[in-house]
C-alpha positions as CSV (number, residue, x, y, z in Angstrom):
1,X,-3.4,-30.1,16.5
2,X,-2.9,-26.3,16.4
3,X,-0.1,-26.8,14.2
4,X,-1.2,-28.5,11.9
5,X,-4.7,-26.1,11.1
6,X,-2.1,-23.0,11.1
7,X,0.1,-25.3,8.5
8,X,-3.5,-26.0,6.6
9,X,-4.2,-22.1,6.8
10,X,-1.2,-21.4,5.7
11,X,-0.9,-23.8,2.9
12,X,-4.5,-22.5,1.7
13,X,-3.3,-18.9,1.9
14,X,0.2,-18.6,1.1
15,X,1.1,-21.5,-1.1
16,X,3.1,-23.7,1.9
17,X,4.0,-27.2,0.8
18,X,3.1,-30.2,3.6
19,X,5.4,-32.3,1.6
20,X,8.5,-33.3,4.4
21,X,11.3,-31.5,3.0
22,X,14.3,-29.9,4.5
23,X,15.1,-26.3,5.1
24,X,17.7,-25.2,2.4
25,X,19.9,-23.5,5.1
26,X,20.0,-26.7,7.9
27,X,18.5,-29.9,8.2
28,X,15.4,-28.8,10.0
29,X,12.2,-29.3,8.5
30,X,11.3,-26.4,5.6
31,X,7.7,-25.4,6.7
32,X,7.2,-22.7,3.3
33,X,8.3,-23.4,-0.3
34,X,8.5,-20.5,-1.9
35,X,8.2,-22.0,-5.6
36,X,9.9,-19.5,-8.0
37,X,13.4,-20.2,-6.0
38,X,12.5,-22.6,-5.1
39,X,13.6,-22.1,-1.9
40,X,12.5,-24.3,0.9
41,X,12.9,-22.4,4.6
42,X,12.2,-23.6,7.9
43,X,10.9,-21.1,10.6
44,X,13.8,-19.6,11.4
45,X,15.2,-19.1,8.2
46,X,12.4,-17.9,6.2
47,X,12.2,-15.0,8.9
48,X,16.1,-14.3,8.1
49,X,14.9,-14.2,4.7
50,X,12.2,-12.3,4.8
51,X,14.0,-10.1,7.4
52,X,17.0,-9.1,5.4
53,X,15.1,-8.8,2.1
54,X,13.1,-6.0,4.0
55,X,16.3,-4.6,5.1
56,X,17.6,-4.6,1.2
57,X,14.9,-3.1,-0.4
58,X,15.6,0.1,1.7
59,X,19.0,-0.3,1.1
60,X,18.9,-1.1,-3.0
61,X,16.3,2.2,-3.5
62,X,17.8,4.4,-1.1
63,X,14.2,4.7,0.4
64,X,15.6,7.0,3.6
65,X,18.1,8.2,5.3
66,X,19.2,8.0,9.1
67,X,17.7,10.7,11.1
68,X,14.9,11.2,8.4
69,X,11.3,11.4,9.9
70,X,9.2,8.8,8.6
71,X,4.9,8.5,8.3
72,X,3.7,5.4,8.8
73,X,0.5,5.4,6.4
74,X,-1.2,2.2,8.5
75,X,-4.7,0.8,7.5
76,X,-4.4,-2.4,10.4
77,X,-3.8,-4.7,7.8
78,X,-0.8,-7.2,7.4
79,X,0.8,-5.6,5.4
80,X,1.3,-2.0,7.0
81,X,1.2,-3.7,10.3
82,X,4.0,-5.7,9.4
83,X,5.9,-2.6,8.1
84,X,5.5,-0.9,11.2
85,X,6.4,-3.8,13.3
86,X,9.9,-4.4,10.8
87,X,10.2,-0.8,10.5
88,X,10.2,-0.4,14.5
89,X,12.6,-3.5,15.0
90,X,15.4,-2.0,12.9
91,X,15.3,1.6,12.5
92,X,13.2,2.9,15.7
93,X,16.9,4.3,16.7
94,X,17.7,6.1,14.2
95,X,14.8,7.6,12.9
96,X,12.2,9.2,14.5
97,X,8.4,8.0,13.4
98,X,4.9,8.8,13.7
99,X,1.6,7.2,12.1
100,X,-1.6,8.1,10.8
101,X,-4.2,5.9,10.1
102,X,-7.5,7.3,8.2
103,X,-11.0,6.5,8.8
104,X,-12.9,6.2,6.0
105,X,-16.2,6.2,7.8
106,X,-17.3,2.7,7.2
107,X,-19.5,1.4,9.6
108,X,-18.7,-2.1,11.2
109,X,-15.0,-2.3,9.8
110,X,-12.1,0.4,10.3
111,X,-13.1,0.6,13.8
112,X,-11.6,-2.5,14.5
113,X,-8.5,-1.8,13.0
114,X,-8.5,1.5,14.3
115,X,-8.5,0.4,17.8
116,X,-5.6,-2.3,16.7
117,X,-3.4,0.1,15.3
118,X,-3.5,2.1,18.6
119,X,-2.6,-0.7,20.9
120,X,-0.1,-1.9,18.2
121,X,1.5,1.6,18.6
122,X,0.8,2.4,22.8
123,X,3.4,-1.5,22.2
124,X,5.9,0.4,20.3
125,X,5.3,3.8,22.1
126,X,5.2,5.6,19.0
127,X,2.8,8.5,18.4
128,X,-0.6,7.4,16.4
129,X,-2.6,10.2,14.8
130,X,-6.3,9.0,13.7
131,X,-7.7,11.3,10.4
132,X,-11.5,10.8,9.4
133,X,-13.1,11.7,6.3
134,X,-15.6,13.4,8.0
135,X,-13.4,16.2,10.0
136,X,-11.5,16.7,6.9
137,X,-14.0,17.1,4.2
138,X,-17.2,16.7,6.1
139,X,-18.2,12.8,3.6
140,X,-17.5,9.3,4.7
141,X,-17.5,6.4,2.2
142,X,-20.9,5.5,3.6
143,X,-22.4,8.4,2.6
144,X,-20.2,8.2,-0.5
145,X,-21.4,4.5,-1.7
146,X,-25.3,5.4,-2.4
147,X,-24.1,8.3,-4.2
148,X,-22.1,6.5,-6.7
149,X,-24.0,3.4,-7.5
150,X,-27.1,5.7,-8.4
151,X,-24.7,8.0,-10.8
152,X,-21.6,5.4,-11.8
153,X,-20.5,7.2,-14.1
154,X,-19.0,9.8,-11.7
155,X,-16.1,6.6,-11.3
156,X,-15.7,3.7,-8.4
157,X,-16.0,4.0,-4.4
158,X,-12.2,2.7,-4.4
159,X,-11.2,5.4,-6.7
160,X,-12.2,8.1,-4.6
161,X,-11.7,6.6,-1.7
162,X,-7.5,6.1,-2.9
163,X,-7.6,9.6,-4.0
164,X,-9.0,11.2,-0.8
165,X,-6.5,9.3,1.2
166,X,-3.3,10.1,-0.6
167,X,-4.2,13.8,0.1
168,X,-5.0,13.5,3.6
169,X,-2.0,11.3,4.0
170,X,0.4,13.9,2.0
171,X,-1.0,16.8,3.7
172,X,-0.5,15.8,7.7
173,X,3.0,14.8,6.1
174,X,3.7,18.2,5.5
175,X,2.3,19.6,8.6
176,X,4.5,17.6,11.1
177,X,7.5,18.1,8.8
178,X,8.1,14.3,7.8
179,X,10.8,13.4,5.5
180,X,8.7,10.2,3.9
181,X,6.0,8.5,3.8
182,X,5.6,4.9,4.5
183,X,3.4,2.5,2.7
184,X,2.5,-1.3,2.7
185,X,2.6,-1.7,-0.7
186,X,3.7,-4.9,-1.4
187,X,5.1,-6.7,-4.9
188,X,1.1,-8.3,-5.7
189,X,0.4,-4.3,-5.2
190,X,2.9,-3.0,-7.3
191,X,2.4,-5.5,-10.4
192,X,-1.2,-5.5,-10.2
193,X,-1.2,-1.6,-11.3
194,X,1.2,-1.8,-13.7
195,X,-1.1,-4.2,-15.4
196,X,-3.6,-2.2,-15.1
197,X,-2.0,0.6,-16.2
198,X,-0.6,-1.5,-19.5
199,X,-4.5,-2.8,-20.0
200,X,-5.9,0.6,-20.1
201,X,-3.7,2.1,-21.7
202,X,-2.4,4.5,-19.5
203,X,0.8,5.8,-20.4
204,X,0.8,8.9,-18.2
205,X,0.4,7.2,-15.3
206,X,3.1,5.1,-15.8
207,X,5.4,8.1,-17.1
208,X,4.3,10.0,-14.0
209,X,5.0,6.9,-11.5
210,X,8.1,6.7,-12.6
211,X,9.0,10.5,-12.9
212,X,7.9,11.0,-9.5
213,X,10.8,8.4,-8.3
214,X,12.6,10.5,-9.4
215,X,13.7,13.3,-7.3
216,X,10.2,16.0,-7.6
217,X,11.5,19.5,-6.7
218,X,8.7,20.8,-5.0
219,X,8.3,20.7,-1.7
220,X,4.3,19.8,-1.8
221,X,5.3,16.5,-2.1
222,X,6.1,14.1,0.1
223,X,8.0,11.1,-1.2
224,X,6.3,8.0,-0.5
225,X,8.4,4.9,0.3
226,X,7.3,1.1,0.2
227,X,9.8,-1.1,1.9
228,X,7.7,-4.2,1.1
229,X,7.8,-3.7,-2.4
230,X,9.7,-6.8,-3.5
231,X,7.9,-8.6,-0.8
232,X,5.2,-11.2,-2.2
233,X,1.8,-10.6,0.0
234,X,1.6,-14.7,0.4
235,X,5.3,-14.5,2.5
236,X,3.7,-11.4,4.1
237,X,0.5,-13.8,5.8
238,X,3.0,-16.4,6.5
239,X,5.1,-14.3,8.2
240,X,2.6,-12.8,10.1
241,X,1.4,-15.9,11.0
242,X,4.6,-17.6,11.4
243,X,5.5,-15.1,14.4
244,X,1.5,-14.0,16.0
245,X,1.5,-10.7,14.2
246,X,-1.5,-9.1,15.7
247,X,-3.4,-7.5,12.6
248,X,-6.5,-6.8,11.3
249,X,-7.6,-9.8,9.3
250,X,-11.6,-10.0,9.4
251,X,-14.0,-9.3,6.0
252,X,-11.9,-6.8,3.9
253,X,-13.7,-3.7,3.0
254,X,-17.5,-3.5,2.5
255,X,-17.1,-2.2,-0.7
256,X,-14.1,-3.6,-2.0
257,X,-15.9,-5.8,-4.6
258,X,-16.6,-2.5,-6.4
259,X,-12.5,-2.2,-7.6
260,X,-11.5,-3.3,-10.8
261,X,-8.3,-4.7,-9.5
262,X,-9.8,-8.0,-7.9
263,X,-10.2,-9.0,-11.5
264,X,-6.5,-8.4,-12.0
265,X,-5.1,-9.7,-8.7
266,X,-7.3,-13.3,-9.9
267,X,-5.8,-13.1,-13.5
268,X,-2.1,-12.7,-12.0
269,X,-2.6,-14.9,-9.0
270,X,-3.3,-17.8,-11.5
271,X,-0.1,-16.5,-13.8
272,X,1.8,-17.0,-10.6
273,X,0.4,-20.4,-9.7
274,X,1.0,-22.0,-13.3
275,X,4.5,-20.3,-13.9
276,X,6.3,-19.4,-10.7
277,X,8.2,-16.0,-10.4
278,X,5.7,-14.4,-13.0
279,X,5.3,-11.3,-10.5
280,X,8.7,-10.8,-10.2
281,X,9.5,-10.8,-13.9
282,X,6.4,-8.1,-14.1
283,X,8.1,-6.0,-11.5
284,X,11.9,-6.5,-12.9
285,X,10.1,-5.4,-16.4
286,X,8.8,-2.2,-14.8
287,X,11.9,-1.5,-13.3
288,X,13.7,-1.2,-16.5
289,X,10.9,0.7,-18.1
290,X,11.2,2.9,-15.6
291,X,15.5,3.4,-15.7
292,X,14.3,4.7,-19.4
293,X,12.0,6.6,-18.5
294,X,13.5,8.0,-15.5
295,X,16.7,9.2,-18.1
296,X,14.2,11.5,-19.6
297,X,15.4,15.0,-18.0
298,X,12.5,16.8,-20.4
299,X,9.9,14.6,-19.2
300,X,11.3,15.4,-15.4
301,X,11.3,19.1,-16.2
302,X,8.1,19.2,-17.7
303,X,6.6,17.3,-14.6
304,X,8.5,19.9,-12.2
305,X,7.2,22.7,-14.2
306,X,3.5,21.9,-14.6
307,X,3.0,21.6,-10.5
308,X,1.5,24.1,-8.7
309,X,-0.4,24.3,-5.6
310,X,-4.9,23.5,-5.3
311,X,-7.1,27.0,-5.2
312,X,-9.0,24.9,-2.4
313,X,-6.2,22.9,-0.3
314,X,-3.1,23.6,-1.5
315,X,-2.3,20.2,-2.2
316,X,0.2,19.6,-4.8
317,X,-1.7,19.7,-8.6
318,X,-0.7,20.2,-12.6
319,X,-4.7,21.5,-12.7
320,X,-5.9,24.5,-10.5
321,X,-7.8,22.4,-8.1
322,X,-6.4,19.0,-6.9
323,X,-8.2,15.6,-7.9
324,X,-9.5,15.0,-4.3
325,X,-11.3,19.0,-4.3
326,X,-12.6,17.9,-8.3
327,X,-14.3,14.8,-6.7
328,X,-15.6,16.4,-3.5
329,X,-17.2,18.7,-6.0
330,X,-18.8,16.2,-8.4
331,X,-20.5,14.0,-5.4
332,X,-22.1,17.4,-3.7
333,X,-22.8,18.5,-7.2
334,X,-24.7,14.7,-7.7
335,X,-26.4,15.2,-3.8
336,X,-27.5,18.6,-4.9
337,X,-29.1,17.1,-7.7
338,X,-30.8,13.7,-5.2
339,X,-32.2,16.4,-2.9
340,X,-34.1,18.3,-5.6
341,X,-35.4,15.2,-6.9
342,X,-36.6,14.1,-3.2
């Protein structure tokens, strides 16, 4: 009986056929289809799949070196859950590791994950540094929320919320003298902003990405790495749940419904559905946008030029105060403004 609801769950979630087939590897039983192979896996071989795919990705970017510290960036999700867990499994040897996770300061939901990341790491006995909103620049996305939905113009609580992370994130890499920066950013994650970047219009953003890829000389910046990024997030659940990966899987953020990117991640989940591989294609498209763009040594140059360090933080900037210091100072600008009204 239990098998059969985590086969249902998983067939719901992660696109798992209940059709008897056999595992393309032995004559064993495939329990996933992955349909733009198609490749039909039982248990054990989907997790040598999945396993050595992981272990390619790092290898086919160059995404670190042995020896190199790494920062685990974990939220208590699946996905940077399941980094650290792969990442521990295969490189805890050779490179030394640390990770932060932030609090955002929403009520009722990162504790959770908190505490899980914590135990996850005590498991793995690897050092886990917890950075708040709050301690850092005295707001919390609770506090933040009411702000922007009576002034939306001053942008999304995702938006700020991305942008205040990355700098905390970036910053505490600096200060215990990590080599990279670790990510769960998987291929849904990766496609999904390159559509968005494509539907807006935003050129410079993809320019930057894919200058920044490139090797930055400046030493504000810490190179962030995403081992799962030719990973689908549908193998990712059926992984986890495959082989009782402890991670936070309860409601999603309170105020996730705010982002723009659910509308994309429907639009391309449907894509993906009706024509099989359509992420990948997406992502292999980027890739060679990028080798053109990466050739561009006055577009590298220009970046390397224009960066200099935040009046306010130091953080790493092309304007003389960071994005994360102009947003702290447009929301107590706005609660300036609610006070004298009040």
């Amino acid at each position: 009986m239990k098998q059969e609801k985590t086969i249902d769950l998983l067939a719901k979630k992660a696109n798992i056929s209940k059709h008897i087939l056999k595992c393309d590897k032995c004559n064993n039983e495939s329990i996933i289809s992955l349909e733009y192979g198609p490749h039909n896996f039982c248990k054990n071989h989907f997790n040598k799949f999945f396993k050595a795919r992981f272990k390619k990705t790092i290898r086919k970017y160059s995404l670190f070196k042995s020896k190199e510290k790494l920062l685990i960036a974990v939220s208590g999700g699946k996905d940077s859950i399941l980094a650290l867990n792969l990442l521990h499994e295969f490189y805890s040897k050779s490179n030394p590791m640390q990770v932060l996770i932030v609090d955002e300061g929403v009520n009722g939901y990162r504790n959770n994950a908190i505490k899980l990341t914590i135990d996850t790491c005590k498991k793995f006995k690897i050092k886990c540094n917890v950075i708040s909103f709050r301690e850092k620049f005295n707001i919390t996305n609770d506090e933040l929320m009411p702000i922007l939905l009576n002034n939306p113009k001053l942008g999304g609580t995702c938006a700020f919320c991305g942008t205040i992370r990355r700098n905390i994130m970036n910053s505490f890499a600096k200060e215990i003298n990590a080599d990279k920066i670790v990510t769960g950013h998987n291929l849904d994650d990766e496609v999904q902003s390159f559509v968005m970047n494509v539907f807006n219009n935003e050129i410079d953003r993809i320019i930057k990405s894919s200058v920044q890829q490139k090797k930055v000389k400046n030493i504000s910046f810490v190179k962030r790495i995403k081992p799962l990024y030719e990973t689908p997030e549908k193998e990712i659940i059926a992984y986890c749940e495959f082989n009782k990966i402890k991670h936070y899987s309860q409601d999603g953020c309170p105020y996730s419904w705010t982002a723009k990117r659910n509308e994309y991640r429907k639009m391309l989940n449907q894509f993906e559905i009706k024509f099989p591989g359509t992420g990948h294609s997406i992502l292999r498209f980027n890739e060679n946008l990028n080798k053109i763009l990466k050739n561009n040594e006055n577009e590298i140059n220009i970046f390397n030029k224009k960066i200099k360090e935040c009046k306010i933080c130091d953080e790493p900037t092309q304007k003389e105060f960071c994005k994360t210091c102009e947003m702290i100072q447009k929301i107590k600008n706005e609660k300036t403004k609610l006070e004298k009204i009040v």
